[in-house]
C-alpha positions as YAML, in Angstrom:
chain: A
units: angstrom
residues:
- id: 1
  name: UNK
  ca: [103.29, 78.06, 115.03]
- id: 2
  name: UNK
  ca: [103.31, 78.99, 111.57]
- id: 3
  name: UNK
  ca: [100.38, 78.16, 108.75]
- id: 4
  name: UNK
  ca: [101.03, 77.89, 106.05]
- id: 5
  name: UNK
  ca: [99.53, 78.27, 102.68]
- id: 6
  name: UNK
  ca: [98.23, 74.62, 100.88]
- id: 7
  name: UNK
  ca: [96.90, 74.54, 97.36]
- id: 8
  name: UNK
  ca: [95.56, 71.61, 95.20]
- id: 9
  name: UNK
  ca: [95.37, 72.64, 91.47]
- id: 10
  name: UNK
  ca: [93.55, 70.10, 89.16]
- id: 11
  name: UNK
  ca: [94.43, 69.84, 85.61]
- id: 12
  name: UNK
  ca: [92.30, 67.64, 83.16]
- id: 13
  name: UNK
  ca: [94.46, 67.44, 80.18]
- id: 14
  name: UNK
  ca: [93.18, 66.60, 75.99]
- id: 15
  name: UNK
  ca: [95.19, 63.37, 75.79]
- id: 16
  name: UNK
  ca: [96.02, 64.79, 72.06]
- id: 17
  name: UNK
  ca: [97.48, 67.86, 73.79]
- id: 18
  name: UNK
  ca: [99.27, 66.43, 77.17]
- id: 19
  name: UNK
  ca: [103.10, 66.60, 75.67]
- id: 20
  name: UNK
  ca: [102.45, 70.45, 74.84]
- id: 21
  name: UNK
  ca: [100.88, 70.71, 78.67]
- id: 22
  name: UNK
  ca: [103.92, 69.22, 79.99]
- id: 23
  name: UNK
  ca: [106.71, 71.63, 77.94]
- id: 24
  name: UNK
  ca: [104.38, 74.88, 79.12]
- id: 25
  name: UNK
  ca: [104.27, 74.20, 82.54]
- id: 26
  name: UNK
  ca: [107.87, 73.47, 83.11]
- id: 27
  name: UNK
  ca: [108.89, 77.00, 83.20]
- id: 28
  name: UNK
  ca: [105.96, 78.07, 85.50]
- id: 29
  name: UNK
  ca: [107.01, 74.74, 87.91]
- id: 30
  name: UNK
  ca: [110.59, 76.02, 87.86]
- id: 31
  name: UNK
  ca: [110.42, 80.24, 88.58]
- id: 32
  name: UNK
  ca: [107.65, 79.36, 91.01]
- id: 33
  name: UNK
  ca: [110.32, 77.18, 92.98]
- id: 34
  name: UNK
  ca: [112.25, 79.86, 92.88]
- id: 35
  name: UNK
  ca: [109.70, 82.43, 94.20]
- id: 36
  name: UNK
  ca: [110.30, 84.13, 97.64]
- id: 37
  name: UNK
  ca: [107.56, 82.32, 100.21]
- id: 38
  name: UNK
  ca: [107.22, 78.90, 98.17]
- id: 39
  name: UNK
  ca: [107.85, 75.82, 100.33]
- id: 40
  name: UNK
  ca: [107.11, 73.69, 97.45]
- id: 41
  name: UNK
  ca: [105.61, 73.39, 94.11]
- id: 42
  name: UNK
  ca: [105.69, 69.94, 92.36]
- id: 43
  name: UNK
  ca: [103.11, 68.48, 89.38]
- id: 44
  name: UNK
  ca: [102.02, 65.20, 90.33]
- id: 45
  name: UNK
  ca: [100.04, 62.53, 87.72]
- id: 46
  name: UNK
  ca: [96.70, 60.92, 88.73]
- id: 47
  name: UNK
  ca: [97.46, 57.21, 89.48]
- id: 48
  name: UNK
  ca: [93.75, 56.33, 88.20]
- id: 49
  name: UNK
  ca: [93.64, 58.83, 85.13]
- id: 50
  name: UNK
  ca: [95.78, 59.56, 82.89]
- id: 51
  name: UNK
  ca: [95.15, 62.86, 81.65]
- id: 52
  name: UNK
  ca: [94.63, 64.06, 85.22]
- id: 53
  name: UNK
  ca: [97.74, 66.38, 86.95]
- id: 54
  name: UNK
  ca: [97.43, 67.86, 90.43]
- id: 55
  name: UNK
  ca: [99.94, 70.93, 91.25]
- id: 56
  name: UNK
  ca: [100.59, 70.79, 94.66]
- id: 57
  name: UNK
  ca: [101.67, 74.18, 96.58]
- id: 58
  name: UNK
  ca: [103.20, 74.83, 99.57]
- id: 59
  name: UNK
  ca: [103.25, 78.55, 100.53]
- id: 60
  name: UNK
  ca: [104.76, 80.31, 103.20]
- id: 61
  name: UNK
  ca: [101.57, 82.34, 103.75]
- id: 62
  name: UNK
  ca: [98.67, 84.03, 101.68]
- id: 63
  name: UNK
  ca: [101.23, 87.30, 101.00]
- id: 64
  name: UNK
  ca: [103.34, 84.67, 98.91]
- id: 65
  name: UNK
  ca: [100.69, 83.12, 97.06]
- id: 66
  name: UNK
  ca: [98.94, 86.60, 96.03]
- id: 67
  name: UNK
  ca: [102.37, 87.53, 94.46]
- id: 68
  name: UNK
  ca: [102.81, 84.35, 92.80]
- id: 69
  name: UNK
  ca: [99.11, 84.67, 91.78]
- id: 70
  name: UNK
  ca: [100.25, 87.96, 89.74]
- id: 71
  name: UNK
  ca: [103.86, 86.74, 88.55]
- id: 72
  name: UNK
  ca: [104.65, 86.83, 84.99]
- id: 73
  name: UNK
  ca: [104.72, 83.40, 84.40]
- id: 74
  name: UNK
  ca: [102.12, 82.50, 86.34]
- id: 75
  name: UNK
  ca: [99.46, 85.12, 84.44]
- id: 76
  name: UNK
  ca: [101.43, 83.85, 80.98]
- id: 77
  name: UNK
  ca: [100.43, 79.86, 81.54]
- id: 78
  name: UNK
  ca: [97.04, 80.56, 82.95]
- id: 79
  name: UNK
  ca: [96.48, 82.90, 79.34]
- id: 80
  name: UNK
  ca: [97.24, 79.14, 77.83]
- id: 81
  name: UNK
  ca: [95.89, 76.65, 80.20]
- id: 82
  name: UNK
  ca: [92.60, 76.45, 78.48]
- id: 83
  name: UNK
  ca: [93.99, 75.57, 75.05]
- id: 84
  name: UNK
  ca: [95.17, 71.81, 77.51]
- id: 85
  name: UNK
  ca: [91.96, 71.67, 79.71]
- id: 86
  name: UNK
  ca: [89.05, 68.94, 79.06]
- id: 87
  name: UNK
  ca: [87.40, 70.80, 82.37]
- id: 88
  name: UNK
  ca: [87.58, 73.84, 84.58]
- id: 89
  name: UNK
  ca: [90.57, 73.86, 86.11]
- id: 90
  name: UNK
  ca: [89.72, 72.51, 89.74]
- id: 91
  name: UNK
  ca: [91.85, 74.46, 92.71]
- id: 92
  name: UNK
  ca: [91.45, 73.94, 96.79]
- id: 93
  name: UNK
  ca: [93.09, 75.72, 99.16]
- id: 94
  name: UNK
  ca: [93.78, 74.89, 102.92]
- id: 95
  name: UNK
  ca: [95.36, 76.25, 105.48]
- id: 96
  name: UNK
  ca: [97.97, 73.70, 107.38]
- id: 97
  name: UNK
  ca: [100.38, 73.71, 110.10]
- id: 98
  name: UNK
  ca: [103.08, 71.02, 110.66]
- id: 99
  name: UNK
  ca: [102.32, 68.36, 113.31]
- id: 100
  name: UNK
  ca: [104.88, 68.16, 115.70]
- id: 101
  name: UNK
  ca: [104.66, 64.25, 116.35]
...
């Protein structure tokens, strides 16, 4: 069975600065979709909060995620992520398998 590669990143966004955060990240969102080893990688917004986005990741294993981790536009939007951030940026990372049910 094959395990793959789960990550949680947290973003807590400056309200005054959350339109900017959403135009920068499209372009990482998109060529990391395209990346060779990503299952999926979708930005979801915090039901309770506001100015709280969660990037989930779903990678084929921790070879994929280590290149994606050194990608171009991954090291260009983490240079600018903390020009949007109100907090550390908050990442988890699990290893998961699909139930067969």
């Amino acid at each position: 069975m094959t395990t793959m590669i789960i990550i949680h990143a947290k973003f807590h966004i400056n309200p005054a600065k959350q339109d900017a955060f959403l135009k920068e990240i499209q372009p990482l969102i998109a060529a990391s979709k395209a990346e060779n080893g990503n299952i999926s990688y979708s930005l979801q917004k915090d039901t309770e909060n506001e100015n709280v986005f969660t990037m989930v990741e779903v990678w084929q294993d921790l070879q994929a995620v280590a290149s994606h981790n050194s990608s171009e536009h991954f090291t260009a939007f983490v240079s600018k992520a903390k020009d949007f951030l109100t907090a550390p940026l908050d990442v988890k990372s699990f290893e998961g398998q699909p139930l067969k049910l």
